[in-house]
C-alpha positions in Angstrom: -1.4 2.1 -14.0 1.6 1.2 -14.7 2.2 -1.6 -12.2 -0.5 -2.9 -14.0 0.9 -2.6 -17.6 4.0 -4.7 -15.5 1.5 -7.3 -14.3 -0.2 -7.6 -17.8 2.8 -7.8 -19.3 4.4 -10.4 -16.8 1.3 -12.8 -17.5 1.5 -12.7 -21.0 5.1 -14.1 -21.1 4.2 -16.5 -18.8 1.5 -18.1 -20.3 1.6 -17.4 -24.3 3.1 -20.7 -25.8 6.0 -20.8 -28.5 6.8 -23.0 -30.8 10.5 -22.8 -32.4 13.9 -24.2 -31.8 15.0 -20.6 -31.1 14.9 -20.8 -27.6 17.6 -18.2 -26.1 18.2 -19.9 -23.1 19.6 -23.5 -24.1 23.1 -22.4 -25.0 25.1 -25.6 -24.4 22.4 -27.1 -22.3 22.6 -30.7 -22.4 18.8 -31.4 -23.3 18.7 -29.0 -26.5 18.2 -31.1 -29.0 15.8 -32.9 -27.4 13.7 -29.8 -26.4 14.4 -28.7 -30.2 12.8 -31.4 -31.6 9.3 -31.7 -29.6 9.0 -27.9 -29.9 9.2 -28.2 -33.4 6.6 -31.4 -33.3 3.9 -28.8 -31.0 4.7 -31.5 -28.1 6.5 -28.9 -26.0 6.5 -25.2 -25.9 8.2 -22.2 -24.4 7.2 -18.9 -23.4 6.9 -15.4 -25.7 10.6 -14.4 -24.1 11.5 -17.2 -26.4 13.1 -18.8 -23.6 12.3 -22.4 -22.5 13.5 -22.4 -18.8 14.7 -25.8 -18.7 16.0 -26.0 -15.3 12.5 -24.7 -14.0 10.2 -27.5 -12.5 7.3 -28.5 -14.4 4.1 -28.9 -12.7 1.5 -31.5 -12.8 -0.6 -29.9 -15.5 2.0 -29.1 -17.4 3.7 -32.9 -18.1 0.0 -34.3 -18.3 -0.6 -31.6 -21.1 2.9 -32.8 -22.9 2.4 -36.2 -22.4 -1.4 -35.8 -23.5 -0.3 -34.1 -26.8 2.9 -36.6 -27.3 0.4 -39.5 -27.0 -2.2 -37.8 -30.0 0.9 -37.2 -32.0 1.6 -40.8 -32.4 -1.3 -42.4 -32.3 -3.4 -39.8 -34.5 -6.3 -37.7 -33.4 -9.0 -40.6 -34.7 -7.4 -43.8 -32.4 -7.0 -40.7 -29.6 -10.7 -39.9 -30.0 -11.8 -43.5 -30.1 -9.8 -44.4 -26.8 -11.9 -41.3 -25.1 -15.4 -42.7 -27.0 -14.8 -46.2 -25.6 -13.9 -44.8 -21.7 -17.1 -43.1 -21.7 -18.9 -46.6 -22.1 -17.4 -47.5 -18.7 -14.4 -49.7 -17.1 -14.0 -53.5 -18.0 -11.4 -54.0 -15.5 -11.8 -53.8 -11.6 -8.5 -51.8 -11.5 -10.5 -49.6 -13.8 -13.4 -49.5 -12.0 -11.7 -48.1 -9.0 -10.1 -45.6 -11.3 -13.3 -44.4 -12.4 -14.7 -44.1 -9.0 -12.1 -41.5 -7.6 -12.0 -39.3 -10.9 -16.0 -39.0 -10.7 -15.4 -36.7 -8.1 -12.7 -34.7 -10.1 -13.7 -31.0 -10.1 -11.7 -28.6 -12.5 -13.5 -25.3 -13.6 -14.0 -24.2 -17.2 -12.0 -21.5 -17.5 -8.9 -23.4 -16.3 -6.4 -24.0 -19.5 -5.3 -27.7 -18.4 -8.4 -29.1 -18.2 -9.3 -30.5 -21.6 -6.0 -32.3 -21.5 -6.6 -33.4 -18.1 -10.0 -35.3 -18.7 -8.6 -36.8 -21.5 -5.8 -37.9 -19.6 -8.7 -39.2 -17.1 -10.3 -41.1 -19.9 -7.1 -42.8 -21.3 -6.5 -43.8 -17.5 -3.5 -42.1 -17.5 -3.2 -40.4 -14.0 -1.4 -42.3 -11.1 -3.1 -39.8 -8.3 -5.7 -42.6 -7.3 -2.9 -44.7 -5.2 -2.0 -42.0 -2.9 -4.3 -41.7 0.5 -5.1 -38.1 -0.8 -7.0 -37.6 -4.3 -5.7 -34.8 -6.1 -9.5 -33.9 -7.2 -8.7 -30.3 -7.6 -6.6 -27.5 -9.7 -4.8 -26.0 -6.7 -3.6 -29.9 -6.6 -2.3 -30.1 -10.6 -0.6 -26.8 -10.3 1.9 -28.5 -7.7 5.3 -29.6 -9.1 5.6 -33.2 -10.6 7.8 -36.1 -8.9 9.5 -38.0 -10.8 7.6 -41.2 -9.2 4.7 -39.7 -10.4 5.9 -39.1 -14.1 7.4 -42.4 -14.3 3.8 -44.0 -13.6 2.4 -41.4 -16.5 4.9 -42.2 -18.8 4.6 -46.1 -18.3 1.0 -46.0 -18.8 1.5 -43.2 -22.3 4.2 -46.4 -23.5 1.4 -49.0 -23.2 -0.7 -47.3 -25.8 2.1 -47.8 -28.4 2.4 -51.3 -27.0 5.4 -51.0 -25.2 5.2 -53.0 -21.7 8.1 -53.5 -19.6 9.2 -56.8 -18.6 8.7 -57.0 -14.9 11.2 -60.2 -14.9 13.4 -57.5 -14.8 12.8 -56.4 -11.7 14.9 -58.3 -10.1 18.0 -57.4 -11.6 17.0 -53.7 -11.4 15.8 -53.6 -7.8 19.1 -53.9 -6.0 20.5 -51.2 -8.1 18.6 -48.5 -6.8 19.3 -47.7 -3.3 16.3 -45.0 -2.4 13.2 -46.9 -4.0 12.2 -49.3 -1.5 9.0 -51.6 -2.3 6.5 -49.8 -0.1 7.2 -46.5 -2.1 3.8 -45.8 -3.9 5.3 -45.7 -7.7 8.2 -48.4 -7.0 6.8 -50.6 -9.4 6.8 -47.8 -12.0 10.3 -46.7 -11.3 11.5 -49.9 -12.0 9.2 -50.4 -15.3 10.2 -46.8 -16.6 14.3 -47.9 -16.0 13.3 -51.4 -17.4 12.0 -50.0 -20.9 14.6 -47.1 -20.7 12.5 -43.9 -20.5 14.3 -42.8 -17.3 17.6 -43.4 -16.1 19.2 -42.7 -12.3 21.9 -41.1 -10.7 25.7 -42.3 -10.7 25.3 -43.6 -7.1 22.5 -46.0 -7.4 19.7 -43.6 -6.4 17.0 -42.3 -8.5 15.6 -39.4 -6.3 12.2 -40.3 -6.4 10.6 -37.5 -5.1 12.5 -34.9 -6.5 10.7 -32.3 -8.7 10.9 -32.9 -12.7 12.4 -30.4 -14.2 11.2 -29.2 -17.9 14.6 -30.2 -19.5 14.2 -33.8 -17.8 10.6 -33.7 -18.7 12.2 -32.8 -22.6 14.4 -36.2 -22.2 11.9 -38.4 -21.1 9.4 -37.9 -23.7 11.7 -37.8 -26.3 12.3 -41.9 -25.8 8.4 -41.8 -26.5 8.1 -39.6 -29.3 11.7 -41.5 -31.2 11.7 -45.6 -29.8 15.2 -45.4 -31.4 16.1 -43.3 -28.5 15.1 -46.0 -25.9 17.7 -47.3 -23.8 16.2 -50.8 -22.4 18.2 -52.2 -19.5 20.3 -55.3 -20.0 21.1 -57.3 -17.1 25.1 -58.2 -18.0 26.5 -61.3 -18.0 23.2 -63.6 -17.0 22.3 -65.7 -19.2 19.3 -65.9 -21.0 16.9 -68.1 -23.8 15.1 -66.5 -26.8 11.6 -67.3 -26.7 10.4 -67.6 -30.0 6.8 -67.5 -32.1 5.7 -65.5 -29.6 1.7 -64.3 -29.3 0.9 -60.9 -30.0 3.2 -61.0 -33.3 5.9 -60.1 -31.4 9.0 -61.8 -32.9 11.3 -63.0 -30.1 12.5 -61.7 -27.0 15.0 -62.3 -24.3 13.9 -64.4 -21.3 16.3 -63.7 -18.2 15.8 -66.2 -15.2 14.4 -64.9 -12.1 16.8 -64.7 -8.9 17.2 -66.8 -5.9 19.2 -65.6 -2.9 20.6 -63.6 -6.0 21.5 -65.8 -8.3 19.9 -66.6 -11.8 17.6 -69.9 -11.1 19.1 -72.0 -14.4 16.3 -74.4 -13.5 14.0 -72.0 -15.3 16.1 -71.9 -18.7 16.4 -75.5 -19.1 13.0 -76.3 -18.6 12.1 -73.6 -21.3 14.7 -74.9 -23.6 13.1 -78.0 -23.5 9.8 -76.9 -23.7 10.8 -75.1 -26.8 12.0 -77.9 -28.3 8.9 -79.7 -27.4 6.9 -77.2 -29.8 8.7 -78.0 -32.5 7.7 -81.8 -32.1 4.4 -81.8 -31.2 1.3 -83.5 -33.6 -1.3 -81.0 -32.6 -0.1 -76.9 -32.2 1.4 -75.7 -29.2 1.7 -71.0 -29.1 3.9 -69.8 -26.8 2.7 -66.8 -24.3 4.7 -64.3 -22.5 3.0 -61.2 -20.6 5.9 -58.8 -19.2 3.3 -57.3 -16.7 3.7 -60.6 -14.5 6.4 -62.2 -15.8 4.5 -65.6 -16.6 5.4 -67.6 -19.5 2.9 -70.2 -20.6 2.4 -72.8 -23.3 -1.1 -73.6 -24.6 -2.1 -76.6 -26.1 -4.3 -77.0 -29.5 -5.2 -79.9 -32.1 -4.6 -76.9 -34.6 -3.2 -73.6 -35.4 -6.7 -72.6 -36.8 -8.2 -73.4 -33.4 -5.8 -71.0 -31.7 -6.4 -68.4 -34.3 -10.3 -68.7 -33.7 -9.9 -67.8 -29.9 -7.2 -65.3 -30.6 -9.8 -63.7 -32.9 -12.8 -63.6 -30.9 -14.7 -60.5 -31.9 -15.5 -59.9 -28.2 -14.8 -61.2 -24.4 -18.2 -62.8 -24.6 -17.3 -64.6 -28.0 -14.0 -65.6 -26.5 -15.4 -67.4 -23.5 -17.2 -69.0 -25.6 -14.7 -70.2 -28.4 -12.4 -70.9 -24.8 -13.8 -74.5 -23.7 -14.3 -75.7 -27.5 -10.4 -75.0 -28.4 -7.6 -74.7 -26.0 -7.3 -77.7 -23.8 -3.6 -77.6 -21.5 -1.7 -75.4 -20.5 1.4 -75.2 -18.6 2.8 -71.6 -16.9 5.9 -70.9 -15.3 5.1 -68.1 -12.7 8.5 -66.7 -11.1 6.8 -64.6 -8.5 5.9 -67.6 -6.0 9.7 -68.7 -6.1 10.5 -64.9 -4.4 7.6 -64.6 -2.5 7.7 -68.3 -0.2 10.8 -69.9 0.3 11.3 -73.1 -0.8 11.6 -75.0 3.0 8.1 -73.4 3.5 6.6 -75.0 0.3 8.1 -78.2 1.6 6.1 -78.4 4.0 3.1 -77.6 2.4 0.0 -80.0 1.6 -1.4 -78.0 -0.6 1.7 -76.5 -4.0 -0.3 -73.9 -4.8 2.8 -71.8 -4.3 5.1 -73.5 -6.6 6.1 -71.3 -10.0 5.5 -74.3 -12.1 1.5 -75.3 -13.2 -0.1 -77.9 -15.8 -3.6 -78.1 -16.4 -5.6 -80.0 -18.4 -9.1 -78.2 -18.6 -11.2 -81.3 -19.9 -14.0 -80.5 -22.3 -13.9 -83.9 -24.1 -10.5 -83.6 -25.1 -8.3 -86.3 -23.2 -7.8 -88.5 -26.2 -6.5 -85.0 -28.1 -3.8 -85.0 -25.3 -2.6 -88.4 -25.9 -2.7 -88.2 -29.5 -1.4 -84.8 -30.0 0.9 -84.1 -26.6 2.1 -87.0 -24.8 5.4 -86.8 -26.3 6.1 -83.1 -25.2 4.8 -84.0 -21.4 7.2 -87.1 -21.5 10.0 -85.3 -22.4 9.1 -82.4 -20.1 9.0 -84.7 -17.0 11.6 -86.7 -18.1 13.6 -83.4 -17.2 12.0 -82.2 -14.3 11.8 -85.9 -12.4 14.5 -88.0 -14.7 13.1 -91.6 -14.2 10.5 -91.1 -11.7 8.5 -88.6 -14.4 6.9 -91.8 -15.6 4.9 -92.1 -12.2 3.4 -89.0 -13.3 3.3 -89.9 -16.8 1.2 -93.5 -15.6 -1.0 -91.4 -13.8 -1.8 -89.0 -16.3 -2.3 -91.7 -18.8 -4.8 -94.0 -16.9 -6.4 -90.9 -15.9 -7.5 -89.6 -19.3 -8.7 -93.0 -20.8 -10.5 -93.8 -17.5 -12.0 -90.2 -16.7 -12.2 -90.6 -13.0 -10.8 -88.6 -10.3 -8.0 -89.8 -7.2 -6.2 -89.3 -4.8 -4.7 -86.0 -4.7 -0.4 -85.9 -3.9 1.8 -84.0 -2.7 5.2 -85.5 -2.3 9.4 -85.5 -3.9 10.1 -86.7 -7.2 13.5 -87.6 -7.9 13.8 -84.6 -5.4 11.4 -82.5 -6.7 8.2 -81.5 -5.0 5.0 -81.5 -7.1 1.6 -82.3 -6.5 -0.9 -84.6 -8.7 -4.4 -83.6 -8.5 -6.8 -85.7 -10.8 -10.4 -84.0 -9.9 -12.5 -85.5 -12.6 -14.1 -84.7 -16.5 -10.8 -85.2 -17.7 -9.5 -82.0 -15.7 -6.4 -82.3 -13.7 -3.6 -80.2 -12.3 -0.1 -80.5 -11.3 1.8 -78.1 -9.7 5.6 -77.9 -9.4 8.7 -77.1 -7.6 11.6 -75.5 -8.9 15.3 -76.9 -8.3 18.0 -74.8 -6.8 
């Protein structure tokens, strides 16, 4: 009997929450405050010794159930609810899809106390368990301890619901700093996106110890940058230099562009071009809005008689209105994708017939709107190729020109311009597409 008054007793500690800032075992500890604060906001919790055990590891369960409740606590329990109504009408991504296909299978009984948290965690997409070879499908699997791979691709996904995406430009900058995250590791992209926005921070020799166990005064320090932005710590590539991009889409203000690396140093090609791109917007007779989407690092410009014709696609009440506004609004675009420039070398796009692997890409999409380009643009593509070729950008120029007042396709190029490759592909309906190299 009474090693079974022991047991009992031993259970309730474990598992009987407490909230409080009381906790009798954070003397000095260097996470305190932090732990302080989400226990008082119900985020956290401790155990009826009123200690927290903050050197303890924290399973799975247990960081999806903070994150889960960190995530209602700024958004508010309607937006939470809605996001779990609107998963239950089915994925509209592919990435989503697959998702959805390995949690169908997700069995957790009813009288385990994570599992509320966890299908909600299923439904906001949260869970990063789909990209290993085994599916953790089952509670023995959640009650295992937590890597901090793994919470970095939880926490990333929690920061996009308060709109906080990190910019994968830096990457580059960032990958060469940490030593023991090599690209094959399953969650290397989500290392690098939780040290880019600042929730998680490494070791003083370069490493962040992937695959070592979170710990629940950690777990206190990561979701604190969450639950205060003020408490973010975004890194800062030093001493590169860098353009503001301004009048961004999406509301968003400004932001700092940083140039993608080559052989390890900043590709200043990329700046300048921007810069006069920029500049470009400012002159134009028709409206030109300026896109950036961290996930992918690709800036674009896209190319309107009006502001009001961009706010009608921007506004589309739904995809299927959108496609449909698309071909009767926006009309060129140009996108500067820094992924090809590390991905091919530049000898091997040389010798390429085909520049579908250069970072630079303008397209004019037709739909009865050539004369709209001359009228409304022609000045920003003169002084754009005026940069990128000097003299020879009025070949280009010439060709673009004849091509929109006569309609017909050509010959398709591929060849140096004043030492820069690009292609010139006019395929007809007033659509064309040229594709450009970068300069070292």
């Amino acid at each position: 009997m009474l090693k079974r008054t022991s047991l009992l007793f031993l259970l309730l500690i474990m598992i009987i929450p407490v909230k409080g800032s009381a906790f009798n075992d954070l003397n000095n500890h260097w996470a305190k405050d932090d732990i302080e604060t989400l226990a008082q906001a119900d985020i956290i919790s401790g155990y009826s010794d009123q200690t927290y055990r903050p050197d303890n590891p924290v399973k799975r369960d247990e960081f999806i159930c903070m994150v889960m409740r960190l995530i209602e606590d700024q958004l508010g329990r309607q937006e939470y609810e809605a996001i779990i109504n609107e998963a239950e009408l089915g994925p509209s991504l592919a990435w989503e899809e697959e998702f959805d296909q390995v949690y169908n299978s997700l069995y957790l009984p009813d009288t385990y106390w994570a599992k509320k948290n966890i299908m909600e965690a299923v439904a906001f997409r949260l869970l990063p368990y789909q990209q290993n070879s085994d599916k953790y499908l089952y509670r023995n699997d959640y009650r295992l301890n937590i890597s901090r791979g793994e919470a970095a691709y939880i926490l990333n996904r929690a920061a996009q619901y308060f709109g906080l995406y990190a910019d994968r430009m830096l990457h580059y900058y960032l990958r060469p700093l940490v030593t023991d995250v090599p690209a094959s590791y399953a969650y290397s992209t989500a290392i690098l996106d939780a040290l880019s926005l600042g929730i998680m921070s490494g070791y003083g020799d370069n490493t962040l110890k992937p695959q070592l166990a979170v710990n629940r005064g950690e777990a206190a320090a990561m979701l604190i940058k969450l639950y205060d932005f003020d408490r973010l710590e975004p890194f800062t590539p030093q001493g590169v230099p860098f353009v503001i991009l301004n009048n961004l889409d999406q509301d968003e203000e400004s932001r700092r562009y940083y140039p993608p690396l080559v052989n390890n140093e900043p590709l200043h090609d990329v700046l300048h071009l921007i810069q006069v791109l920029q500049k470009g917007i400012k002159n134009s007779d028709g409206y030109i809005q300026l896109t950036y989407n961290p996930e992918n690092a690709v800036l674009g410009l896209e190319f309107y008689n009006t502001e009001d014709d961009y706010l009608a696609l921007r506004n589309s009440s739904s995809q299927e209105s959108y496609i449909k506004t698309l071909p009767l609004t926006m009309y060129l675009t140009f996108t500067i994708s820094p992924e090809n420039i590390s991905r091919y070398s530049t000898d091997f796009r040389k010798q390429q017939h085909n520049s579908k692997y250069n970072p630079y890409l303008l397209i004019s999409w037709g739909n009865g709107f050539e004369q709209d380009i001359l009228d409304n643009h022609l000045t920003v593509l003169e002084d754009c190729f005026s940069y990128l070729f000097g003299a020879d950008g009025d070949i280009l120029i010439s060709n673009i020109v004849r091509y929109l007042t006569s309609g017909q396709g050509g010959l398709t190029t591929y060849q140096s311009y004043n030492g820069r490759y690009a292609s010139w592909k006019p395929i007809g309906d007033g659509v064309f597409v040229i594709e450009i190299m970068e300069k070292q």
